[in-house]
N, CA, C and O atoms as CSV, one atom per row, in Angstrom:
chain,resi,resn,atom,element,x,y,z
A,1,UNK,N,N,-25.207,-37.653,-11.717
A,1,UNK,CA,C,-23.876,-37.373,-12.204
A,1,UNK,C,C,-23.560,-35.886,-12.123
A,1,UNK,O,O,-22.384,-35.524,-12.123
A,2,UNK,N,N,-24.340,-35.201,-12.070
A,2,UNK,CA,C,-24.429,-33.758,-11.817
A,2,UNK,C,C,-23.814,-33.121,-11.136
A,2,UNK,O,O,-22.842,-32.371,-11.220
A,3,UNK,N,N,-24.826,-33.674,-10.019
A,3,UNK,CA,C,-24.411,-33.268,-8.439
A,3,UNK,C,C,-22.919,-33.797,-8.212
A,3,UNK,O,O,-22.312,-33.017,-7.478
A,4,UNK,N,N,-22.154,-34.872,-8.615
A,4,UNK,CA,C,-21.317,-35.381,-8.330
A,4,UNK,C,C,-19.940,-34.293,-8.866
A,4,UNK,O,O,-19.029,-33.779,-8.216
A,5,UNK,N,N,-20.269,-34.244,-10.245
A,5,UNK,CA,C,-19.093,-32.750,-10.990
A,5,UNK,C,C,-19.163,-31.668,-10.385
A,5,UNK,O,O,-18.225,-30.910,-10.137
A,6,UNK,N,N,-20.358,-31.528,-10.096
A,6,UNK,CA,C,-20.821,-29.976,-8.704
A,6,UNK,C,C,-20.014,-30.035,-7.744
A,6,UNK,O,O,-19.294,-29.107,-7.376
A,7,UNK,N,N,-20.090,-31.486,-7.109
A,7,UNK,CA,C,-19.241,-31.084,-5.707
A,7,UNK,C,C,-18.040,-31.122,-6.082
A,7,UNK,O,O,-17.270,-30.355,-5.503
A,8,UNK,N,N,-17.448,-32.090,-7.253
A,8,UNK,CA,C,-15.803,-32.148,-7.628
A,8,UNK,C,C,-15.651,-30.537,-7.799
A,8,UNK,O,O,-14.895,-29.975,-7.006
A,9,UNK,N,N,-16.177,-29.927,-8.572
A,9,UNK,CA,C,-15.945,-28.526,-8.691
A,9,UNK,C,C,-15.779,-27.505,-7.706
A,9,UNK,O,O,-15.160,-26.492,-8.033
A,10,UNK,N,N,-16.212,-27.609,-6.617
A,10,UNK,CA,C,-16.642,-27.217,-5.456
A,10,UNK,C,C,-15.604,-27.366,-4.931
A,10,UNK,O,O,-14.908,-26.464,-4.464
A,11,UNK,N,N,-15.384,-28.433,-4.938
A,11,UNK,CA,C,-13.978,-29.030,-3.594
A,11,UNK,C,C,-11.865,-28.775,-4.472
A,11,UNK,O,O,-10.775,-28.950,-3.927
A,12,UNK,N,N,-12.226,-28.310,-5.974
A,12,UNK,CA,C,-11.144,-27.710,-6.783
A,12,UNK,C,C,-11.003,-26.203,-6.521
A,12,UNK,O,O,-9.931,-25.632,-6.325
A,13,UNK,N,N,-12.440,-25.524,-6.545
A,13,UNK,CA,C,-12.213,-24.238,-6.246
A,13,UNK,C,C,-11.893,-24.293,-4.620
A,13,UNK,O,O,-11.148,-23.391,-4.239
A,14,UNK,N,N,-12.265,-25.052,-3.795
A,14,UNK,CA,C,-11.924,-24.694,-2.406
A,14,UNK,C,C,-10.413,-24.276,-2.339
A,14,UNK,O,O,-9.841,-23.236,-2.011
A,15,UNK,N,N,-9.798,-26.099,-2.999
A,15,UNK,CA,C,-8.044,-26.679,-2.567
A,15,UNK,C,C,-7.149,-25.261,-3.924
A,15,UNK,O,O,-5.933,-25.108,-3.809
A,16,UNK,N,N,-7.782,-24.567,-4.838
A,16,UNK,CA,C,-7.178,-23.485,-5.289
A,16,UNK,C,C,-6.826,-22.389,-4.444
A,16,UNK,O,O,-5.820,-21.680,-4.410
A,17,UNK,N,N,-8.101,-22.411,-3.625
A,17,UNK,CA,C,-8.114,-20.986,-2.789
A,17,UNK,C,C,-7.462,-21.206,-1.356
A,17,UNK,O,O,-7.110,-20.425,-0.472
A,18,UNK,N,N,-7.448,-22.531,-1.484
A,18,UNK,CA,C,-6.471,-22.509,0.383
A,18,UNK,C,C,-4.993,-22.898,-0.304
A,18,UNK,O,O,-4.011,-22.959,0.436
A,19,UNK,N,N,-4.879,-23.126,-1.549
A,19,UNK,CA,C,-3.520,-23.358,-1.786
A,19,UNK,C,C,-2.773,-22.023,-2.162
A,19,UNK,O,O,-1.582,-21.842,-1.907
A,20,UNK,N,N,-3.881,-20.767,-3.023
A,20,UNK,CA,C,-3.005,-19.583,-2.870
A,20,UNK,C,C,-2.667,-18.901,-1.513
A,20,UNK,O,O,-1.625,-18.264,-1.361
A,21,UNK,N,N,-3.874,-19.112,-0.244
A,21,UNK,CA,C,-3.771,-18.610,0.858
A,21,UNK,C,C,-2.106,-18.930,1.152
A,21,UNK,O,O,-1.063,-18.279,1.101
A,22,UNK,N,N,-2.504,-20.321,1.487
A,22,UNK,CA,C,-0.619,-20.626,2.456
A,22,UNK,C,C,0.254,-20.253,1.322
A,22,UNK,O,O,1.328,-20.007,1.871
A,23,UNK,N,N,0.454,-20.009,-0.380
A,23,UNK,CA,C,1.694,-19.303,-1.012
A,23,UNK,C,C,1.488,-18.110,-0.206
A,23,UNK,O,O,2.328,-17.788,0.634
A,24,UNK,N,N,0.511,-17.484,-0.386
A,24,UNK,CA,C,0.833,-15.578,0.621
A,24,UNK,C,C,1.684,-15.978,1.846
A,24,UNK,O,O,2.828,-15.522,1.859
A,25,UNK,N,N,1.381,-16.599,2.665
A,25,UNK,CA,C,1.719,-16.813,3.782
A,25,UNK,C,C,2.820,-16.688,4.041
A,25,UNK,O,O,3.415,-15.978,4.852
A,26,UNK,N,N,3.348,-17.951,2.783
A,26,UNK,CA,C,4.490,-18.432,3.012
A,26,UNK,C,C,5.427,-17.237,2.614
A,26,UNK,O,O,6.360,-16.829,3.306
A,27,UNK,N,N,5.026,-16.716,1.347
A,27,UNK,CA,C,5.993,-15.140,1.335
A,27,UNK,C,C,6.243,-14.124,2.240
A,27,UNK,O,O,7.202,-13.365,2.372
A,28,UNK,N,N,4.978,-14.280,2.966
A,28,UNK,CA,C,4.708,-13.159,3.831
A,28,UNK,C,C,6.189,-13.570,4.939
A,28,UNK,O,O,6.996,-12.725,5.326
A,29,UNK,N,N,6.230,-14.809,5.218
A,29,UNK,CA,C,6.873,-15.119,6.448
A,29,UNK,C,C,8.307,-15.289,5.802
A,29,UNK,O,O,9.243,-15.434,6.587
A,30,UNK,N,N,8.593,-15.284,4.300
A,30,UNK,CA,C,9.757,-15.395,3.834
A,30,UNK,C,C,10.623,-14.455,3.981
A,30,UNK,O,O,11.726,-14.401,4.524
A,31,UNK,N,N,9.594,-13.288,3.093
A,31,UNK,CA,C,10.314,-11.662,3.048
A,31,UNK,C,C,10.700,-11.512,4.750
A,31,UNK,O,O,11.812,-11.679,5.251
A,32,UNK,N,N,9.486,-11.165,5.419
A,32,UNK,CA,C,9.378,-10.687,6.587
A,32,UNK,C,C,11.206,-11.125,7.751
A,32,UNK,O,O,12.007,-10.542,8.482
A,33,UNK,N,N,10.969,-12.346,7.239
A,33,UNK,CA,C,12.558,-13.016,8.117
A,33,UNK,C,C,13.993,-12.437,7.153
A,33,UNK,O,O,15.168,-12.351,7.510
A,34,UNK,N,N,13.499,-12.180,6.135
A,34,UNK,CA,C,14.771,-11.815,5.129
A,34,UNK,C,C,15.135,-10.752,5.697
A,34,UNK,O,O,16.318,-10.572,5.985
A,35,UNK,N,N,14.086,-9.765,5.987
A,35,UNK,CA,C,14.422,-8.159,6.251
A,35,UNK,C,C,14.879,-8.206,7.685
A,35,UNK,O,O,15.835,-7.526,8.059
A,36,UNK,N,N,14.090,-9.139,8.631
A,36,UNK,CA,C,14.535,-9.006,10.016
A,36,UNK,C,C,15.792,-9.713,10.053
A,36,UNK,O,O,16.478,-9.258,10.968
A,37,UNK,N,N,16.289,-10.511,9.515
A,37,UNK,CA,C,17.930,-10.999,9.067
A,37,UNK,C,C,19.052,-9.499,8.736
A,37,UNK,O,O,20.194,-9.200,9.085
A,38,UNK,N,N,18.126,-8.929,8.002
A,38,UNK,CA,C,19.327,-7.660,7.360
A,38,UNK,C,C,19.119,-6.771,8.643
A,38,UNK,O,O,20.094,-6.265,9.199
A,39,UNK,N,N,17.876,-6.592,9.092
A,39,UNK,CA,C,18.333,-5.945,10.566
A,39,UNK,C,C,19.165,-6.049,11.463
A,39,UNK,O,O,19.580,-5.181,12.232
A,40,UNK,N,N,19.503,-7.434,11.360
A,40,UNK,CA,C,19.783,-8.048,12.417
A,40,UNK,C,C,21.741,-7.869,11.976
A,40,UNK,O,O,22.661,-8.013,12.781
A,41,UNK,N,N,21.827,-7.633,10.946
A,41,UNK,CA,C,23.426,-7.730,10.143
A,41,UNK,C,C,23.859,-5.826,10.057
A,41,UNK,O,O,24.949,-5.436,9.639
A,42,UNK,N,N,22.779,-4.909,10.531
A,42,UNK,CA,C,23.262,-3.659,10.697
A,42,UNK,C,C,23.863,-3.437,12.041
A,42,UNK,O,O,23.319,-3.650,13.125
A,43,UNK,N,N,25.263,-2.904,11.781
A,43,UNK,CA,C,25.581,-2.806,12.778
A,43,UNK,C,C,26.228,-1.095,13.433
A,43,UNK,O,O,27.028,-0.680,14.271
A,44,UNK,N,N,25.268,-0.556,12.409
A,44,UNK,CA,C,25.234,1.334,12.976
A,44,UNK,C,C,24.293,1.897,12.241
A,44,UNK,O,O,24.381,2.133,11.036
A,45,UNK,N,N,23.242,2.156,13.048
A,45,UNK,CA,C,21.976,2.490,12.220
A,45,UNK,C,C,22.171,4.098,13.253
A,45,UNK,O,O,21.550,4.280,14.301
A,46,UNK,N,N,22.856,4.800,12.831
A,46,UNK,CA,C,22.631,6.315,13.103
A,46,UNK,C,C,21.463,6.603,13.873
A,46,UNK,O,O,21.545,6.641,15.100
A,47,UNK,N,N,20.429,6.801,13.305
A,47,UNK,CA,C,18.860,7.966,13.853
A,47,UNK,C,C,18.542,6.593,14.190
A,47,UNK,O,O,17.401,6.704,14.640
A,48,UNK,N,N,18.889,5.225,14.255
A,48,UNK,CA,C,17.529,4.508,14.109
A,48,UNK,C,C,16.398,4.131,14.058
A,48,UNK,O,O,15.568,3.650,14.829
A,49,UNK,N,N,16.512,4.597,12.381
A,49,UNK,CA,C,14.811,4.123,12.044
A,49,UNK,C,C,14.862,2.913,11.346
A,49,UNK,O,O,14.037,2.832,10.436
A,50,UNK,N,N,15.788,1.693,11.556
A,50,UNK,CA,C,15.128,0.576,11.545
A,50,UNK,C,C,15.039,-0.087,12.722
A,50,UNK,O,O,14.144,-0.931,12.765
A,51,UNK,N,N,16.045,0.120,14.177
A,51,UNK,CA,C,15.738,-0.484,14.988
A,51,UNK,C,C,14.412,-0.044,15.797
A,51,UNK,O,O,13.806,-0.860,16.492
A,52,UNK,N,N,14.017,1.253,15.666
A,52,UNK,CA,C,12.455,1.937,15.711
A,52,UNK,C,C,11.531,1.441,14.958
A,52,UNK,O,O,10.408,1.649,15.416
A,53,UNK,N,N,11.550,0.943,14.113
A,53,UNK,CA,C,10.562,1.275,13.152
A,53,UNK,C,C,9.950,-0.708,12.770
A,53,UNK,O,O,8.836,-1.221,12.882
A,54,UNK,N,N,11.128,-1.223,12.376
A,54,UNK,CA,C,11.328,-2.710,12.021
A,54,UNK,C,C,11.155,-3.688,12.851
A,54,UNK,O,O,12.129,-4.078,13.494
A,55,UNK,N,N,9.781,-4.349,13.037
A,55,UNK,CA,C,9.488,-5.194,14.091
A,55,UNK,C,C,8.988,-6.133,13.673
A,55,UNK,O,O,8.373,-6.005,12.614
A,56,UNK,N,N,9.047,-7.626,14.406
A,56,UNK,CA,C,7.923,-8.365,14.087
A,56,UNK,C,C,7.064,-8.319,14.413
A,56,UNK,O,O,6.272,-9.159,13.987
A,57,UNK,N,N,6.560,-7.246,15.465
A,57,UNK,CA,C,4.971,-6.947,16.122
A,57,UNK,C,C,4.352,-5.890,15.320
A,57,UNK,O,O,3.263,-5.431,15.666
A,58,UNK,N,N,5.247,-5.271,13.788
A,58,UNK,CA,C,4.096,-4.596,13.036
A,58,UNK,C,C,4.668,-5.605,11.784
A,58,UNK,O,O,5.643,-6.352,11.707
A,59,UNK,N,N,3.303,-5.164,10.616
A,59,UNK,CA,C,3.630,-5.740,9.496
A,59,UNK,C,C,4.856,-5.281,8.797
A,59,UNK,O,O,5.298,-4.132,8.821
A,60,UNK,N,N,5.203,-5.987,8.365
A,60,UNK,CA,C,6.328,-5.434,7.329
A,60,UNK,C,C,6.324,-4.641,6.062
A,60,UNK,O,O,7.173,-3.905,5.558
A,61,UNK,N,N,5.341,-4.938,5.760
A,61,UNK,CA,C,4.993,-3.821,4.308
A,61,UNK,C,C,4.647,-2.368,4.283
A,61,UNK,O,O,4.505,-1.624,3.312
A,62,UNK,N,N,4.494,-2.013,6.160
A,62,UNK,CA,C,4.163,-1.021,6.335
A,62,UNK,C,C,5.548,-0.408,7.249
A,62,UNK,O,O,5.468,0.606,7.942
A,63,UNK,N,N,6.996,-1.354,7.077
A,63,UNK,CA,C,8.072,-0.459,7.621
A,63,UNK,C,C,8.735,0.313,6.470
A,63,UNK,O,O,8.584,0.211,5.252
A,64,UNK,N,N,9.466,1.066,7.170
A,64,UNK,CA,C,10.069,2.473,6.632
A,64,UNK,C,C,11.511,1.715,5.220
A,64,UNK,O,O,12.453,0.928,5.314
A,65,UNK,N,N,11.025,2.367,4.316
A,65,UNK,CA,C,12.370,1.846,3.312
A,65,UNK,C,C,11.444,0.583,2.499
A,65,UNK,O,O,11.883,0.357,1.372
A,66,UNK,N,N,10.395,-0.154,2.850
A,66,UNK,CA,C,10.079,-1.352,2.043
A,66,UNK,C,C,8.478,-0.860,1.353
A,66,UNK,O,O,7.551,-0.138,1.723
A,67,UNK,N,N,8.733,-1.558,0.368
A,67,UNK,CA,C,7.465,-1.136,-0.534
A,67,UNK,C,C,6.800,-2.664,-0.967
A,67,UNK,O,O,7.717,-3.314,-1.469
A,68,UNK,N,N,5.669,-3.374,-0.950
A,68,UNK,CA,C,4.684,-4.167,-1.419
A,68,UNK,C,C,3.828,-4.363,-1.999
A,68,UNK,O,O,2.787,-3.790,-1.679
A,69,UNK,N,N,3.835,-5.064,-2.882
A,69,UNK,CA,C,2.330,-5.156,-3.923
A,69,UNK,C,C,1.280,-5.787,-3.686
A,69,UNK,O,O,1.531,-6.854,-3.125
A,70,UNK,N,N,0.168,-5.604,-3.868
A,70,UNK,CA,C,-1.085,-5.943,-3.436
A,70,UNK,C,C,-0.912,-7.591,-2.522
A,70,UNK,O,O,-1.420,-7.913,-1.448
A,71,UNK,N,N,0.041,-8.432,-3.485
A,71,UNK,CA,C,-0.127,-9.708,-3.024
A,71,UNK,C,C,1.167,-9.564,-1.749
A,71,UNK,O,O,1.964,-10.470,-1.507
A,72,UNK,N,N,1.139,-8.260,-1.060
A,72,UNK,CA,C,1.890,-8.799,0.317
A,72,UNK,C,C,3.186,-9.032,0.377
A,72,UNK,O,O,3.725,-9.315,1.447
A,73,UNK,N,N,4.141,-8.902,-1.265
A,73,UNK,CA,C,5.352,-9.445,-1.201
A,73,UNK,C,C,6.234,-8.368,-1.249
A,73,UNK,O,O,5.596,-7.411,-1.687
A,74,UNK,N,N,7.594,-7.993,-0.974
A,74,UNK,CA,C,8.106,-6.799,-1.263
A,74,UNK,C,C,8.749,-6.622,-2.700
A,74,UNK,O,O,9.638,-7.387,-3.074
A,75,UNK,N,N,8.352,-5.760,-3.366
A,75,UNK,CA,C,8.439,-4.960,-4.265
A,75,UNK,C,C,9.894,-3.912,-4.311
A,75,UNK,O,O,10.537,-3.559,-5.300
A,76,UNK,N,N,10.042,-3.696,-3.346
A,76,UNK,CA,C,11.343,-2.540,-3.148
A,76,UNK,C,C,11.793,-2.228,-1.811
A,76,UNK,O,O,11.216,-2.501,-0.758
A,77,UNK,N,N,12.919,-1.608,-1.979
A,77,UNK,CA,C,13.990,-1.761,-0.514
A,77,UNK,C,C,14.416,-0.642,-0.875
A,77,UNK,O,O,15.032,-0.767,-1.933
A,78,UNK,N,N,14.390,0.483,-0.485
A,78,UNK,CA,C,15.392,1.874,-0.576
A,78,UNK,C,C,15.936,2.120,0.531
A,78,UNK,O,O,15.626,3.235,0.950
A,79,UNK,N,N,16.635,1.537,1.199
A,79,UNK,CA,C,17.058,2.231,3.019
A,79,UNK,C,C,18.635,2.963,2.554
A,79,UNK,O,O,19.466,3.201,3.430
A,80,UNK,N,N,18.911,3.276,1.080
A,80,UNK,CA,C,20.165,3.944,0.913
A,80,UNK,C,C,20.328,5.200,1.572
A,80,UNK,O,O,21.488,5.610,1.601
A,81,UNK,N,N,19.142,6.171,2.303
A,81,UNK,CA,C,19.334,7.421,3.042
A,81,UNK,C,C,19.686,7.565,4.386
A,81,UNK,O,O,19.534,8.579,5.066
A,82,UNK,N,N,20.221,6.371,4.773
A,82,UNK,CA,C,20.056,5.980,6.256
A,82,UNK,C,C,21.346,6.017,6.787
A,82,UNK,O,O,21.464,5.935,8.009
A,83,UNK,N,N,22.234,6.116,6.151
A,83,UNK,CA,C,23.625,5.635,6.369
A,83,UNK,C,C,23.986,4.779,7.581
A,83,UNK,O,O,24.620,5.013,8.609
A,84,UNK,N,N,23.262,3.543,7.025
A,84,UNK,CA,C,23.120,2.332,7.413
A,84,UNK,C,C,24.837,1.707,7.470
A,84,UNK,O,O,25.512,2.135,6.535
A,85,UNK,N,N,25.409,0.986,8.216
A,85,UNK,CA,C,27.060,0.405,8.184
A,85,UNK,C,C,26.462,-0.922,8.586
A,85,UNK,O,O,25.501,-0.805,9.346
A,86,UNK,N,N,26.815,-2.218,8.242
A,86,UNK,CA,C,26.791,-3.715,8.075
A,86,UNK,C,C,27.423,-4.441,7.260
A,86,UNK,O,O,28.550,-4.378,6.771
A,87,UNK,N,N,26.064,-5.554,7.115
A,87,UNK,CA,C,27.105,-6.824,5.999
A,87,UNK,C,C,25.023,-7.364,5.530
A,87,UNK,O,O,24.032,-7.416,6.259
A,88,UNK,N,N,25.183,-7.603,4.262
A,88,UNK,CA,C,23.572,-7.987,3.798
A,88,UNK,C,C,23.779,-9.482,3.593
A,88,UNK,O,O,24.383,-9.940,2.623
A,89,UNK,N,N,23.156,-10.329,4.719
A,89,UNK,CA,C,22.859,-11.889,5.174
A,89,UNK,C,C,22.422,-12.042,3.987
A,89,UNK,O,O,21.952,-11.232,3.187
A,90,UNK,N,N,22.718,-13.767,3.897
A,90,UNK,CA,C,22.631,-14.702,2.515
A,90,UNK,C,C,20.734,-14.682,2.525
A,90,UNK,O,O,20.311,-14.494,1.384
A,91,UNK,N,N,19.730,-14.822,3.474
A,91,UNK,CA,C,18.802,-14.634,3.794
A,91,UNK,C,C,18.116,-13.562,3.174
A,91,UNK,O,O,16.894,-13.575,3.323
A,92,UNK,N,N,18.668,-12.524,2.433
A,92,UNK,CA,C,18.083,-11.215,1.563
A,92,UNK,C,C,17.594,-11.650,0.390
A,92,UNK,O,O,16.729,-11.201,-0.362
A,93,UNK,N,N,18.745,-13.221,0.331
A,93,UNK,CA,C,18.532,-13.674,-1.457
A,93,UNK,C,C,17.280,-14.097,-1.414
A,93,UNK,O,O,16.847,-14.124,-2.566
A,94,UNK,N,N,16.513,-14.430,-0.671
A,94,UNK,CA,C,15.513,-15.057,-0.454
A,94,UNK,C,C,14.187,-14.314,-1.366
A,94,UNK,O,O,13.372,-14.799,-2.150
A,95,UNK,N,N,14.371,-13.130,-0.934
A,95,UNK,CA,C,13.236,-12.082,-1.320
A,95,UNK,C,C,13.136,-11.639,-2.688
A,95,UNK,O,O,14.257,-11.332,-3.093
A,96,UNK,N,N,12.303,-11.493,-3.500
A,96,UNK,CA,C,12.462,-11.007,-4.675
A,96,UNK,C,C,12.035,-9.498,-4.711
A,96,UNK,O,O,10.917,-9.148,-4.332
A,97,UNK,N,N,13.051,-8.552,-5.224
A,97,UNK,CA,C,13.327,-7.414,-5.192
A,97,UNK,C,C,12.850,-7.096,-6.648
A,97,UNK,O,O,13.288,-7.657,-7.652
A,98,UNK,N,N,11.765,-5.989,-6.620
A,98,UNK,CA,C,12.324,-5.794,-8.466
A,98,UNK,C,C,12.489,-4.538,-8.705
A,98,UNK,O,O,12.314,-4.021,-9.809
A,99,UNK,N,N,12.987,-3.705,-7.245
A,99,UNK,CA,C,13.421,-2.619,-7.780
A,99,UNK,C,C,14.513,-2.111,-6.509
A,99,UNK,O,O,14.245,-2.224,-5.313
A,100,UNK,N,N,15.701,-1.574,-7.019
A,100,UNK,CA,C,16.377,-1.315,-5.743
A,100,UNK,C,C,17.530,0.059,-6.428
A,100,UNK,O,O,18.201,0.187,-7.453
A,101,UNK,N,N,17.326,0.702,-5.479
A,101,UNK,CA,C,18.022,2.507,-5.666
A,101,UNK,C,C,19.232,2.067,-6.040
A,101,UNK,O,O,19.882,1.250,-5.388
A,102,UNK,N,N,19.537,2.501,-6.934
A,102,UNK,CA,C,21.126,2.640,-7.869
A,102,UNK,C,C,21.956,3.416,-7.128
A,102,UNK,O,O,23.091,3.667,-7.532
């Protein structure tokens, strides 16, 4: 009976740890499309440093203006120095922001 709670235990900690994996994931690929959406809705990026900088061939937590917390999700959006001209896609709502320049 031992061995039997051993492996139940075993196979709970596995389906915990592949079930937080795909939540990261899934944020990762949430934010990531939110921001490439608002890229995609600028339509005069001056110096451009988001059409430079904002790719899907780098990570996103490491472009210019976005900030992330350990778990990969974005944390903050400051691109107010950019004098950025657009429209911010319904697709932004997506992301949870918990801090954004006044």
């Amino acid at each position: 009976m031992n061995l039997f709670l051993s492996i139940i235990m075993v196979f709970a900690v596995h389906c915990s740890i592949a079930a937080s994996v795909v939540v990261a994931v899934t944020n990762i690929t949430v934010d990531q499309q939110a921001l490439l959406s608002l890229k995609a809705h600028i339509t005069d990026d001056p110096n451009n440093p988001l059409l430079s900088n904002w790719s899907s061939n780098t990570f996103f937590c490491n472009w210019i203006g976005v900030t992330c917390d350990v778990r990969e999700t974005v944390t903050a959006l400051n691109i107010s120095h950019f004098d950025l001209r657009g429209t911010i896609p319904s697709q932004l709502g997506t992301v949870t922001i918990s801090t954004l320049p006044s």
